[in-house]
mmCIF file of the protein (N, C-alpha, C, O) and its ligand, coordinates in Angstrom:
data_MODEL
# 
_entry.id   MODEL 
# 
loop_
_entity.id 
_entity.type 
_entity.pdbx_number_of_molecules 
1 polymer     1 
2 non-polymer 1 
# 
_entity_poly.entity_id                      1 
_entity_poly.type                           'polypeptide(L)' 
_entity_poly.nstd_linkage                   no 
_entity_poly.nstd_monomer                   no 
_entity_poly.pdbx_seq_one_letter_code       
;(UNK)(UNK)(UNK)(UNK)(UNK)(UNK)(UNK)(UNK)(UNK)(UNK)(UNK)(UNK)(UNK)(UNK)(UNK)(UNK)
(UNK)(UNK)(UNK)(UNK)(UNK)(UNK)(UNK)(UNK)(UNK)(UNK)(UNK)(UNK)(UNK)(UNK)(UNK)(UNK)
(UNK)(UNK)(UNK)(UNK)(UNK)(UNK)(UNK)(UNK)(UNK)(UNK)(UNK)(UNK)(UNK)(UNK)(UNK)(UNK)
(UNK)(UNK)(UNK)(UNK)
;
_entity_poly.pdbx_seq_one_letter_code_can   XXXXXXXXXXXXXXXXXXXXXXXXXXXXXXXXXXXXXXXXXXXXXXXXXXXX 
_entity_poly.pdbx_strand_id                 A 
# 
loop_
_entity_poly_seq.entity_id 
_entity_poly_seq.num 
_entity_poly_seq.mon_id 
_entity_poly_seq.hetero 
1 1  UNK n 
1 2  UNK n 
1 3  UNK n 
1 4  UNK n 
1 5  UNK n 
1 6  UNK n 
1 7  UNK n 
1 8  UNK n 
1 9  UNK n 
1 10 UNK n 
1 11 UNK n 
1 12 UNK n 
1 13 UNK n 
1 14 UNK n 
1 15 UNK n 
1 16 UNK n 
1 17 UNK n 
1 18 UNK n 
1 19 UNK n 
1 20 UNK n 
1 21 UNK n 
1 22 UNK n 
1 23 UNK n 
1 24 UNK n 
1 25 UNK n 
1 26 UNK n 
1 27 UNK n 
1 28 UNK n 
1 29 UNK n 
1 30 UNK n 
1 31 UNK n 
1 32 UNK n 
1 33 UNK n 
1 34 UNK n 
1 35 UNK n 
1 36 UNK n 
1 37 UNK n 
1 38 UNK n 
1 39 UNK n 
1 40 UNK n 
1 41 UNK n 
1 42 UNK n 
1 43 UNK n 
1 44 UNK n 
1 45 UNK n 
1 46 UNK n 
1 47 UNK n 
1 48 UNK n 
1 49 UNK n 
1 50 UNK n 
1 51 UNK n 
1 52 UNK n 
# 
loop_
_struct_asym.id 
_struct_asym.entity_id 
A 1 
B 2 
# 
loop_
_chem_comp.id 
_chem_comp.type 
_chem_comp.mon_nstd_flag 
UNK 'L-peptide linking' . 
ZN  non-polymer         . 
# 
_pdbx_entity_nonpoly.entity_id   2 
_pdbx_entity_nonpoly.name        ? 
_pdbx_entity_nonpoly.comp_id     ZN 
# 
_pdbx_nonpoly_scheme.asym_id         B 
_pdbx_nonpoly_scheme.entity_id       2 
_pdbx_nonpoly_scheme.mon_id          ZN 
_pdbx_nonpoly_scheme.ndb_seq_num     1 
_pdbx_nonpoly_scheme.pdb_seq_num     101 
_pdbx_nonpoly_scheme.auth_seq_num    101 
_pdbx_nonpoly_scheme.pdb_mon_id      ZN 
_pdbx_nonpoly_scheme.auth_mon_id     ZN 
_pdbx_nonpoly_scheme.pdb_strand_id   A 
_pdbx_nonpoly_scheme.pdb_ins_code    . 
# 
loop_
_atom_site.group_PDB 
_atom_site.id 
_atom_site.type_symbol 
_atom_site.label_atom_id 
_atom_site.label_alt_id 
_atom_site.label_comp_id 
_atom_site.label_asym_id 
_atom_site.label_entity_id 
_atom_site.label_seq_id 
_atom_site.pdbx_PDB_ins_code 
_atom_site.Cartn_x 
_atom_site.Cartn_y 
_atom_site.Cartn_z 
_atom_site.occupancy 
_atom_site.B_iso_or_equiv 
_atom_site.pdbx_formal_charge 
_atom_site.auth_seq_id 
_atom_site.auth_comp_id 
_atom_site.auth_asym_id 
_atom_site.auth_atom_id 
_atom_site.pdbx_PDB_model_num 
ATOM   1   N  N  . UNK A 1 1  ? 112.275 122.689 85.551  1.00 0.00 ? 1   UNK A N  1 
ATOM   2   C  CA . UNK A 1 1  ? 112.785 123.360 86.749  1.00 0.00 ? 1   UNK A CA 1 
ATOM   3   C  C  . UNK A 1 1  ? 112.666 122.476 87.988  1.00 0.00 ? 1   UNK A C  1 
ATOM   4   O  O  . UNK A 1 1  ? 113.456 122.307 88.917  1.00 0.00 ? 1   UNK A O  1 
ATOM   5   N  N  . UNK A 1 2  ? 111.520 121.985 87.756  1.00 0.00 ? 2   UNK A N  1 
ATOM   6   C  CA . UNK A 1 2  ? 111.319 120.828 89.074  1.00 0.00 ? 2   UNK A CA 1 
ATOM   7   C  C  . UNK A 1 2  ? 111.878 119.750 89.029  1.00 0.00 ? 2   UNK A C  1 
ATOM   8   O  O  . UNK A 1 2  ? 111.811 119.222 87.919  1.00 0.00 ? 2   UNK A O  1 
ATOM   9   N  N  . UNK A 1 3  ? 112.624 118.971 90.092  1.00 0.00 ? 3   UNK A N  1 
ATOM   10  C  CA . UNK A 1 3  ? 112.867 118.098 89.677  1.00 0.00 ? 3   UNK A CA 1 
ATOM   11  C  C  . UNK A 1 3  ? 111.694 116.694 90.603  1.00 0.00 ? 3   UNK A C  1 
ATOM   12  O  O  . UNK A 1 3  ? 111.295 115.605 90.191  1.00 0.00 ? 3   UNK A O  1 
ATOM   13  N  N  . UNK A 1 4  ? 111.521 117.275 91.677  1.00 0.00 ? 4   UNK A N  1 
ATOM   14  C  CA . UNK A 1 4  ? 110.438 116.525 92.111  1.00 0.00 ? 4   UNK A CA 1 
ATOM   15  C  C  . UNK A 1 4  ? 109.042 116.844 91.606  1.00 0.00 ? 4   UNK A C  1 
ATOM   16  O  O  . UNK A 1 4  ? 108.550 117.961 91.440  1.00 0.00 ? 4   UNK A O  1 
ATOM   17  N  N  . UNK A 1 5  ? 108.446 115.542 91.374  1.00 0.00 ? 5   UNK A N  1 
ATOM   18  C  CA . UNK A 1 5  ? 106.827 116.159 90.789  1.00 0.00 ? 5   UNK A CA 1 
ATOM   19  C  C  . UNK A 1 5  ? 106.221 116.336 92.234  1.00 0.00 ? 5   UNK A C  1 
ATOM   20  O  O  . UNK A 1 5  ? 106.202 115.496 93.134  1.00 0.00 ? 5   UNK A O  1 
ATOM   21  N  N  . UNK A 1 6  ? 105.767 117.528 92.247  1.00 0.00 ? 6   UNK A N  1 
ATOM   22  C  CA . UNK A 1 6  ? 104.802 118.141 93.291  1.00 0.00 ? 6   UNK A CA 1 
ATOM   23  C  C  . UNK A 1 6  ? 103.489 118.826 92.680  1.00 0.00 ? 6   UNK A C  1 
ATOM   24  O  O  . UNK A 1 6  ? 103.586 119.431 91.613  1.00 0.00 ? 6   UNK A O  1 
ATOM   25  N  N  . UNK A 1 7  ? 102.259 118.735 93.351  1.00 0.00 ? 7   UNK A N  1 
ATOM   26  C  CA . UNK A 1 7  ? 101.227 119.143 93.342  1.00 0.00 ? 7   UNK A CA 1 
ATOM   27  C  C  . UNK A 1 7  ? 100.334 119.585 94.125  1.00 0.00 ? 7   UNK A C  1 
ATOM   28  O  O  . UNK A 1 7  ? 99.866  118.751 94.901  1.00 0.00 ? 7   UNK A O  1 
ATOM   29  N  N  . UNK A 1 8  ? 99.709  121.230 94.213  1.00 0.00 ? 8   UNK A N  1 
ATOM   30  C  CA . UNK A 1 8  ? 99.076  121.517 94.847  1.00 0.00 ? 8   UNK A CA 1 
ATOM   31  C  C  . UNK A 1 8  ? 97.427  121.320 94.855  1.00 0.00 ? 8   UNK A C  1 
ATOM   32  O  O  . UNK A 1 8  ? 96.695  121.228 93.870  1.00 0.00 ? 8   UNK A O  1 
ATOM   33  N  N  . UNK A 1 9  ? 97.038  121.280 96.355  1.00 0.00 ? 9   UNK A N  1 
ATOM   34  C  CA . UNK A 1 9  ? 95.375  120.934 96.207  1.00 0.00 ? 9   UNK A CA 1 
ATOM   35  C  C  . UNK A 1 9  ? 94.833  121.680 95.865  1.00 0.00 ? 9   UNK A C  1 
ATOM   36  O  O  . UNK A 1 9  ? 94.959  122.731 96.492  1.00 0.00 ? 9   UNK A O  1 
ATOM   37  N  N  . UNK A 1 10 ? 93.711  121.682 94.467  1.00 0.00 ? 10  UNK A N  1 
ATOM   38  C  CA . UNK A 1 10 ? 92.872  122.843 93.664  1.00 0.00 ? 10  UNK A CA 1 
ATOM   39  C  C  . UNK A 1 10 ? 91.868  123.090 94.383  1.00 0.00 ? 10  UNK A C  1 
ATOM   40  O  O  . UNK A 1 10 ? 90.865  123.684 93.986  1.00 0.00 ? 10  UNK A O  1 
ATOM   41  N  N  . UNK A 1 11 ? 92.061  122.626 95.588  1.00 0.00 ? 11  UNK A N  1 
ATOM   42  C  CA . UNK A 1 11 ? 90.938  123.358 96.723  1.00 0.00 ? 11  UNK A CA 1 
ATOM   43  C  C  . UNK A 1 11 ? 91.361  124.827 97.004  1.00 0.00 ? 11  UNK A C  1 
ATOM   44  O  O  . UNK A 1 11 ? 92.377  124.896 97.695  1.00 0.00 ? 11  UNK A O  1 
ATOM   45  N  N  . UNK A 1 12 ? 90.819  126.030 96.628  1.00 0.00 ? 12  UNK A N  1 
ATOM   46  C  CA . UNK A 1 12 ? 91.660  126.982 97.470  1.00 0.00 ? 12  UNK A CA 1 
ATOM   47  C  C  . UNK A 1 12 ? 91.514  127.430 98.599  1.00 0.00 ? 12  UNK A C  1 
ATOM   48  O  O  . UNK A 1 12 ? 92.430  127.945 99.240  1.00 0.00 ? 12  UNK A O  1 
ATOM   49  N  N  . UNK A 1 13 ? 90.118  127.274 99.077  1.00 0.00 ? 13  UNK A N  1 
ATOM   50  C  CA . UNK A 1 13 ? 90.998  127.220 100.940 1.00 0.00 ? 13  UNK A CA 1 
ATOM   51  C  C  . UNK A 1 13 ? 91.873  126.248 101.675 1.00 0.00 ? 13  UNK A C  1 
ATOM   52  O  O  . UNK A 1 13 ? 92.168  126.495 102.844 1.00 0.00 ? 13  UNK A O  1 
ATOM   53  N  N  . UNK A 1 14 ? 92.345  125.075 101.035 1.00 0.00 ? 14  UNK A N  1 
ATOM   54  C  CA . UNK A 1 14 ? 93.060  124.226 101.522 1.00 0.00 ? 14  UNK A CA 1 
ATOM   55  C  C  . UNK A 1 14 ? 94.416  124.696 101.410 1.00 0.00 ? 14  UNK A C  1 
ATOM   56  O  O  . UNK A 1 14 ? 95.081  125.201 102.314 1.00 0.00 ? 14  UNK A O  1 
ATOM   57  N  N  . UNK A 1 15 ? 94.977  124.357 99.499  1.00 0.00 ? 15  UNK A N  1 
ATOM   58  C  CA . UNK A 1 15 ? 95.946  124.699 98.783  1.00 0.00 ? 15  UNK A CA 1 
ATOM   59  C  C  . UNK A 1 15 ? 96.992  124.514 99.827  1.00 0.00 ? 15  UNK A C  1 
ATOM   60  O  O  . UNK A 1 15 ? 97.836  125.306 100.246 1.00 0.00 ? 15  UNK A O  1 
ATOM   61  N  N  . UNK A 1 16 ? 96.640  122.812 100.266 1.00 0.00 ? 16  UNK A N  1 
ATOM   62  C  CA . UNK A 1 16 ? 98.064  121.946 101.042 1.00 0.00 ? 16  UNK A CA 1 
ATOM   63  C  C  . UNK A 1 16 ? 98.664  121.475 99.631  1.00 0.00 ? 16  UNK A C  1 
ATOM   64  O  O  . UNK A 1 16 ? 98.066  121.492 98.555  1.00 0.00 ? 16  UNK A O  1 
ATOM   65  N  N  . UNK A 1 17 ? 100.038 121.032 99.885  1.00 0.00 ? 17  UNK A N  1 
ATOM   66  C  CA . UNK A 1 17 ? 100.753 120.943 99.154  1.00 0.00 ? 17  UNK A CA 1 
ATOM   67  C  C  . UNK A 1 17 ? 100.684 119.108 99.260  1.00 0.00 ? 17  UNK A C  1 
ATOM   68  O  O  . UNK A 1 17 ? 100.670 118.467 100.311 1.00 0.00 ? 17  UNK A O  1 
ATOM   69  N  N  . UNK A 1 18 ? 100.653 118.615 98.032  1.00 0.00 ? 18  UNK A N  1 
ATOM   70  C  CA . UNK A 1 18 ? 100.007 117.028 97.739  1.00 0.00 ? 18  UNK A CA 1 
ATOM   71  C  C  . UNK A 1 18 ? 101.598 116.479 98.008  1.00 0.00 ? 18  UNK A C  1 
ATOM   72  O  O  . UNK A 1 18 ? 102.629 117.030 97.621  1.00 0.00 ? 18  UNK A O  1 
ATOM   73  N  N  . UNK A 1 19 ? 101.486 115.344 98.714  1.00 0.00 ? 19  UNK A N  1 
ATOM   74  C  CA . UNK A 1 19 ? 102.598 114.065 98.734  1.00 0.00 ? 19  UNK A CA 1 
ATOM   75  C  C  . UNK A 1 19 ? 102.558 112.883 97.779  1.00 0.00 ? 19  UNK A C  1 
ATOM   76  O  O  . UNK A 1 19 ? 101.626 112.788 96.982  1.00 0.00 ? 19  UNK A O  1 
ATOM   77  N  N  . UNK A 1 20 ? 103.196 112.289 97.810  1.00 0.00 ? 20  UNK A N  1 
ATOM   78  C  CA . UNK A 1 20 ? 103.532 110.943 97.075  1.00 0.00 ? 20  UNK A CA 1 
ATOM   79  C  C  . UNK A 1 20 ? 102.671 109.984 97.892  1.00 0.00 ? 20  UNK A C  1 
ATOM   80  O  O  . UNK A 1 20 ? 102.221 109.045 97.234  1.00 0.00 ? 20  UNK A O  1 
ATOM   81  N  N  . UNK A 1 21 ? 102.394 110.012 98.995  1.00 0.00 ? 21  UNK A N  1 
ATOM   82  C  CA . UNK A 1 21 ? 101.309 109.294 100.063 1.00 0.00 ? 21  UNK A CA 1 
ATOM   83  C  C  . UNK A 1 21 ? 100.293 109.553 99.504  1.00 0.00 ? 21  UNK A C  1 
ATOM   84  O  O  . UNK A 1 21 ? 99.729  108.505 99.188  1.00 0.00 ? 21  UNK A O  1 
ATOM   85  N  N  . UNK A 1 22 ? 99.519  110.788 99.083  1.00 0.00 ? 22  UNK A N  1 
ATOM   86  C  CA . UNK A 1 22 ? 98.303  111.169 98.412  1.00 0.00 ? 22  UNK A CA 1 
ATOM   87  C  C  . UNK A 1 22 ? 97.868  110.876 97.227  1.00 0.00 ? 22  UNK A C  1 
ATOM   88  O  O  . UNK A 1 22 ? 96.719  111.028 96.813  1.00 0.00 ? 22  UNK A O  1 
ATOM   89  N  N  . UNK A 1 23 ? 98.833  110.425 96.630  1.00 0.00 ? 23  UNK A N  1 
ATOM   90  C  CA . UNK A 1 23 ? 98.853  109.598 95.013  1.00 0.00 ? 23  UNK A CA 1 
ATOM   91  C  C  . UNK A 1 23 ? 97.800  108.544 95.105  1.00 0.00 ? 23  UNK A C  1 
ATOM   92  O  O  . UNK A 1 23 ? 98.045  107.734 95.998  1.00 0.00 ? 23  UNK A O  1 
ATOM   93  N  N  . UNK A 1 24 ? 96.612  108.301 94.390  1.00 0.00 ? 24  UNK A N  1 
ATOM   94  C  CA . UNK A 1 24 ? 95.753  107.675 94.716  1.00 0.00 ? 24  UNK A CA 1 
ATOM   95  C  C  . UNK A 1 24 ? 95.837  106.246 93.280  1.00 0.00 ? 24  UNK A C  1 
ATOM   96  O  O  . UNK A 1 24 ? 95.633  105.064 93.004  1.00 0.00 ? 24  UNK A O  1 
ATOM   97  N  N  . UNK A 1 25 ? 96.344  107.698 92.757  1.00 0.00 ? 25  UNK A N  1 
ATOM   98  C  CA . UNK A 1 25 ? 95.914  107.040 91.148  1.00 0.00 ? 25  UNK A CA 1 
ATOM   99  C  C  . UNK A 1 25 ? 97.026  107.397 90.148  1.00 0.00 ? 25  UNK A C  1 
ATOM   100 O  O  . UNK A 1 25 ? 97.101  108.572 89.789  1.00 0.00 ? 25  UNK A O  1 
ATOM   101 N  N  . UNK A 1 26 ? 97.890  106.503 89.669  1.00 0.00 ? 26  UNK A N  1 
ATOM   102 C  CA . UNK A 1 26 ? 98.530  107.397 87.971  1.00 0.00 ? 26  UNK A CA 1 
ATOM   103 C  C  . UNK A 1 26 ? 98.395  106.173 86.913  1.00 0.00 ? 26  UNK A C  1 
ATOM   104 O  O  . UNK A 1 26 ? 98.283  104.949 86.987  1.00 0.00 ? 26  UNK A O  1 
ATOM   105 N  N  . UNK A 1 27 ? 98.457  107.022 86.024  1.00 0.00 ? 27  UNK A N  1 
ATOM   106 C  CA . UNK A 1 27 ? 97.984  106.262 84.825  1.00 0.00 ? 27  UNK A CA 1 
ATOM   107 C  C  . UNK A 1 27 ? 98.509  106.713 83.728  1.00 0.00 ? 27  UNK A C  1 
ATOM   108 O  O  . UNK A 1 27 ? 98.812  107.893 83.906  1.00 0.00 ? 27  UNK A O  1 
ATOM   109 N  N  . UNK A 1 28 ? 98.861  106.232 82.303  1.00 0.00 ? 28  UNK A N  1 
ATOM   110 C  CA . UNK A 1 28 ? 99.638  107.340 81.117  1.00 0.00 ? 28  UNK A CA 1 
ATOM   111 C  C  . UNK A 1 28 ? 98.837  107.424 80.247  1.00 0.00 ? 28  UNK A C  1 
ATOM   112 O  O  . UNK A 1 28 ? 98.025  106.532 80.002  1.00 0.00 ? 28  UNK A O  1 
ATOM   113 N  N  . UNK A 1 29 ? 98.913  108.416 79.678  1.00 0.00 ? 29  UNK A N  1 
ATOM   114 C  CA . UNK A 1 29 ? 97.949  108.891 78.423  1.00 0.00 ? 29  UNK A CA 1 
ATOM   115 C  C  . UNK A 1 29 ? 98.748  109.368 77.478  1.00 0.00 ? 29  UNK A C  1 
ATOM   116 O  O  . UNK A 1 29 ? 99.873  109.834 77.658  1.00 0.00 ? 29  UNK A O  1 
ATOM   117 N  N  . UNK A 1 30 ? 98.031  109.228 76.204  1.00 0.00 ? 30  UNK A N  1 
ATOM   118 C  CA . UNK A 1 30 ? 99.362  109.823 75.326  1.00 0.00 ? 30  UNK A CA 1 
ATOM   119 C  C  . UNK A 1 30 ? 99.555  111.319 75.506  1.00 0.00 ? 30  UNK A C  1 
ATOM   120 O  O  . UNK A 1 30 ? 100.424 111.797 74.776  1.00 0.00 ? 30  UNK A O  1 
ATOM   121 N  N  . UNK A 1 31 ? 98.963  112.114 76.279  1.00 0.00 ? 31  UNK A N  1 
ATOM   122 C  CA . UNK A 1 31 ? 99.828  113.298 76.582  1.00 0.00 ? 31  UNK A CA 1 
ATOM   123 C  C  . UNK A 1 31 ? 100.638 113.137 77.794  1.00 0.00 ? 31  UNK A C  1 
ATOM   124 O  O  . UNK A 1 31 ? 100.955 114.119 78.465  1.00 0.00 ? 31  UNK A O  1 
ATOM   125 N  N  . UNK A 1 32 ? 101.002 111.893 78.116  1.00 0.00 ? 32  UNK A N  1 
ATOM   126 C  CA . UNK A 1 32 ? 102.086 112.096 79.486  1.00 0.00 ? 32  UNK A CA 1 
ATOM   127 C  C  . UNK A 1 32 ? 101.213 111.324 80.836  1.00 0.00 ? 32  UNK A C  1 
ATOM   128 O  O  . UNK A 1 32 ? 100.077 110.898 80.625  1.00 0.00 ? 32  UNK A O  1 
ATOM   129 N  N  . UNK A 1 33 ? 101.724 111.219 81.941  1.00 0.00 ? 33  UNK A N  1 
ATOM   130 C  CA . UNK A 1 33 ? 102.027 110.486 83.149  1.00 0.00 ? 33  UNK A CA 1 
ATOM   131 C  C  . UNK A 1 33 ? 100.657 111.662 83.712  1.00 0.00 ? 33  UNK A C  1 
ATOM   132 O  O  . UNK A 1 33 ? 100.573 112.885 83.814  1.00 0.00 ? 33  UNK A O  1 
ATOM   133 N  N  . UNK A 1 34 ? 99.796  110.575 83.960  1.00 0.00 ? 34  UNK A N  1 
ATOM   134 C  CA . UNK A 1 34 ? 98.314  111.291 84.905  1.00 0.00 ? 34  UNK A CA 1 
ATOM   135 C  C  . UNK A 1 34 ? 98.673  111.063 86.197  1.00 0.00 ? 34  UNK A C  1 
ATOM   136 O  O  . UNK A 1 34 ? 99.565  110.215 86.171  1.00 0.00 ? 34  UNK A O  1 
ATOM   137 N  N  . UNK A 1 35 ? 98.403  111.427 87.447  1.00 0.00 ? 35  UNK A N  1 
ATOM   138 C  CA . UNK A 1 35 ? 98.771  111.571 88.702  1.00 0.00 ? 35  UNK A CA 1 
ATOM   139 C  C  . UNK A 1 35 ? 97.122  112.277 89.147  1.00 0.00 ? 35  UNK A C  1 
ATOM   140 O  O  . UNK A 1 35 ? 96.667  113.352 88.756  1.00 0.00 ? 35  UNK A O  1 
ATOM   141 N  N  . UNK A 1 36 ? 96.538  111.378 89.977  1.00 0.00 ? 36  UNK A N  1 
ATOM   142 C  CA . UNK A 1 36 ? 95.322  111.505 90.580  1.00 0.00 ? 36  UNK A CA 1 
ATOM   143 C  C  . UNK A 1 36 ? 95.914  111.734 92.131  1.00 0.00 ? 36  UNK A C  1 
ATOM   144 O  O  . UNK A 1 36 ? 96.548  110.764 92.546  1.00 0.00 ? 36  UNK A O  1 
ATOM   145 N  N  . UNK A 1 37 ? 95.812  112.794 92.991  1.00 0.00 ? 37  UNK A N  1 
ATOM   146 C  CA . UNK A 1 37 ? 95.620  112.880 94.391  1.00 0.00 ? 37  UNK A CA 1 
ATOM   147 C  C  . UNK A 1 37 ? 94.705  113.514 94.976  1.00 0.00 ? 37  UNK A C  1 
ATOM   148 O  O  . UNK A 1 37 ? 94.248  114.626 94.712  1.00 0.00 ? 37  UNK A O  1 
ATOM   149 N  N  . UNK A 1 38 ? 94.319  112.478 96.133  1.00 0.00 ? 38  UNK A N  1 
ATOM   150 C  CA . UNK A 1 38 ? 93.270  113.063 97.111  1.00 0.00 ? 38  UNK A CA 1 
ATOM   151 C  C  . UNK A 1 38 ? 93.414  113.405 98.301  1.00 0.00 ? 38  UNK A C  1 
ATOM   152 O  O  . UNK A 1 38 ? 93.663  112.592 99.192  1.00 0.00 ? 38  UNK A O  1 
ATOM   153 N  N  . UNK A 1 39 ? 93.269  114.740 98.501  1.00 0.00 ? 39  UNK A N  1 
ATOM   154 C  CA . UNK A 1 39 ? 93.504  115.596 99.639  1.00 0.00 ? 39  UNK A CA 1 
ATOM   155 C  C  . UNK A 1 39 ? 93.174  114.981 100.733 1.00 0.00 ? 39  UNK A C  1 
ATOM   156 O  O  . UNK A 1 39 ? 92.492  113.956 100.706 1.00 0.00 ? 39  UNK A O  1 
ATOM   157 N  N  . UNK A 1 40 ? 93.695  115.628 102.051 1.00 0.00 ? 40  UNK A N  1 
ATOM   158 C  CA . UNK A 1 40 ? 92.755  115.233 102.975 1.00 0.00 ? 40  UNK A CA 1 
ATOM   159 C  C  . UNK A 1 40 ? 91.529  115.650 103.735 1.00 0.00 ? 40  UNK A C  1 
ATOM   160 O  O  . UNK A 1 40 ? 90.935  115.192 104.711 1.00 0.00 ? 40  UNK A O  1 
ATOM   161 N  N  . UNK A 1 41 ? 91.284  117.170 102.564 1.00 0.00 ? 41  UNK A N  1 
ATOM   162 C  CA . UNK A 1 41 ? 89.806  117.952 102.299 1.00 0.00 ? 41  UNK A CA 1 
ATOM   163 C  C  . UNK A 1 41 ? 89.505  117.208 101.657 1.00 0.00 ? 41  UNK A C  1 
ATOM   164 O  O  . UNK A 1 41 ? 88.704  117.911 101.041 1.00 0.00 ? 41  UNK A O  1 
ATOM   165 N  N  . UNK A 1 42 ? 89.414  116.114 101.111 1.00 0.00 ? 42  UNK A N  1 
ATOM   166 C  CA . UNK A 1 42 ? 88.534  115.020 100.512 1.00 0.00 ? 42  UNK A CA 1 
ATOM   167 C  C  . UNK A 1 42 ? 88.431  115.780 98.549  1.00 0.00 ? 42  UNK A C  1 
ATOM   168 O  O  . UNK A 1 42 ? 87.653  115.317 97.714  1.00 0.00 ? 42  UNK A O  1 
ATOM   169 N  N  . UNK A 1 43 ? 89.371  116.905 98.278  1.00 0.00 ? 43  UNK A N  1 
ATOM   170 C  CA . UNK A 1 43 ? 89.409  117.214 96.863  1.00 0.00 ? 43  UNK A CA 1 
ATOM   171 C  C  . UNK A 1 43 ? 90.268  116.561 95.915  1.00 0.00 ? 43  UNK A C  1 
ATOM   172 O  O  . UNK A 1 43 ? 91.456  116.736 96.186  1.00 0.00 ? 43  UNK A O  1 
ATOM   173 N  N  . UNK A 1 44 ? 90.114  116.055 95.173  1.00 0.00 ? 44  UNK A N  1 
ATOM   174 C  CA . UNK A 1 44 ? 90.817  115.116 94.300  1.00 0.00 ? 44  UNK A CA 1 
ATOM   175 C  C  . UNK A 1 44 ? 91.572  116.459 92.620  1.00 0.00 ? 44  UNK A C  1 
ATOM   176 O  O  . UNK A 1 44 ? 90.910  117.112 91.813  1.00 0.00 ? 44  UNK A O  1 
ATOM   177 N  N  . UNK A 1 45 ? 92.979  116.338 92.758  1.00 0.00 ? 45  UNK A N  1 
ATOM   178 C  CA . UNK A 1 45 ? 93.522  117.334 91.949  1.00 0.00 ? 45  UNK A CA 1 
ATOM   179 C  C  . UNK A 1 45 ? 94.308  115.962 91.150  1.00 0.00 ? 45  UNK A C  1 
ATOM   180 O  O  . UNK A 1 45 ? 94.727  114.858 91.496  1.00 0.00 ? 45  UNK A O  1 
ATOM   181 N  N  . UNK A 1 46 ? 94.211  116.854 89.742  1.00 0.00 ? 46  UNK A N  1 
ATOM   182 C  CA . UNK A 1 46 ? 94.998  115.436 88.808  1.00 0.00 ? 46  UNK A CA 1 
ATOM   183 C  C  . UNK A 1 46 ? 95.620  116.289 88.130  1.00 0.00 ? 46  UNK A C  1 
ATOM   184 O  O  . UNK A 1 46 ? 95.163  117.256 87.520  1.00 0.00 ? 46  UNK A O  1 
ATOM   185 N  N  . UNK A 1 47 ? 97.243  115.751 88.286  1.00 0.00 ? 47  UNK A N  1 
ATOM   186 C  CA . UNK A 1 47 ? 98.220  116.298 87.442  1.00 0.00 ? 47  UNK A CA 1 
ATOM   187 C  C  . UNK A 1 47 ? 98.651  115.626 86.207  1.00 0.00 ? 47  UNK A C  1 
ATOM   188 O  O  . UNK A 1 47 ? 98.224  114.481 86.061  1.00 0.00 ? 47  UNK A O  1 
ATOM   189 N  N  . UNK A 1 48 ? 99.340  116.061 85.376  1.00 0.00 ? 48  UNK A N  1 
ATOM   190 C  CA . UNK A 1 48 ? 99.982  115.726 83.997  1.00 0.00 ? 48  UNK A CA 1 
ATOM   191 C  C  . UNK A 1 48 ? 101.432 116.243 83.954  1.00 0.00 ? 48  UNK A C  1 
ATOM   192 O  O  . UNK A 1 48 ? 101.769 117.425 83.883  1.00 0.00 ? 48  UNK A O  1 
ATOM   193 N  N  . UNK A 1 49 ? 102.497 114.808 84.026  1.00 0.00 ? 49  UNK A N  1 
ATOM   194 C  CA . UNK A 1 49 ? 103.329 114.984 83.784  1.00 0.00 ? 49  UNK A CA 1 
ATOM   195 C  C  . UNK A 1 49 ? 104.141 114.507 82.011  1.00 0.00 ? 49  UNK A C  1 
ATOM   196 O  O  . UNK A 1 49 ? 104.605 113.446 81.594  1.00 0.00 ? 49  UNK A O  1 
ATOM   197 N  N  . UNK A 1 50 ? 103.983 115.898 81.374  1.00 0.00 ? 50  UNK A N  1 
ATOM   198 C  CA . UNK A 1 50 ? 104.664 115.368 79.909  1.00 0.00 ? 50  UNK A CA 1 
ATOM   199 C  C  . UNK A 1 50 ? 105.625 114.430 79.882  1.00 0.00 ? 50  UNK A C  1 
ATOM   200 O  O  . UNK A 1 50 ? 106.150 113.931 80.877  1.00 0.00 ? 50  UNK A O  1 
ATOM   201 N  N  . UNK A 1 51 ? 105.846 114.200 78.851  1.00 0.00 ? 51  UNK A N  1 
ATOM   202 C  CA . UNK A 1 51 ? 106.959 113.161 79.032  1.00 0.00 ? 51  UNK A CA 1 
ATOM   203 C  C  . UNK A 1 51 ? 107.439 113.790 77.515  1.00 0.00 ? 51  UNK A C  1 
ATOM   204 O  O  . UNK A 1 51 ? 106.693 114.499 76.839  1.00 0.00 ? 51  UNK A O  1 
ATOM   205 N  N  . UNK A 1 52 ? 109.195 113.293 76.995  1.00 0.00 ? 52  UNK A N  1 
ATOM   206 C  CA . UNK A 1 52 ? 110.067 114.397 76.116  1.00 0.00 ? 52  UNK A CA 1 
ATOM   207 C  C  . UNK A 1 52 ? 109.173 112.966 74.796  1.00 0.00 ? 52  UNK A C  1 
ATOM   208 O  O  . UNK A 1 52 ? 109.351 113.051 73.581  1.00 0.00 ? 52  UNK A O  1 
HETATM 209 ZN ZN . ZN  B 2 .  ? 93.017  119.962 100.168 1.00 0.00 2 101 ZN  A ZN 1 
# 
C-alpha cells in the first residue's frame, strides 16, 4: 500500500513520524532491508522492509 517507506517513533509520547534524515542505520538480513532510526527523543525504532 505504501509506496514510501515511512516509520513511526516507538516512543509513545513522541510517535513523530521518522524521515529519511533520521535513518541512522540500514542493513539486509535475510528477512529483508533493516532500517535503524533515531528520533530526536533520542529513541531508536528499527524497521523491516521485506523484500518479494
Ligand atoms: Zn521520538
Amino acid at each position: 500500500m505504501l509506496n514510501q517507506l515511512s516509520a513511526t517513533c516507538e516512543n509513545k509520547n513522541c510517535n513523530r513520524d521518522l524521515c529519511e534524515q533520521d535513518c541512522m542505520l540500514v542493513y539486509q538480513t535475510e528477512a529483508g532491508e533493516r532500517r535503524a532510526y533515531e528520533c530526536r527523543c533520542g529513541t531508536v525504532t528499527v524497521t523491516v522492509h521485506r523484500q518479494k
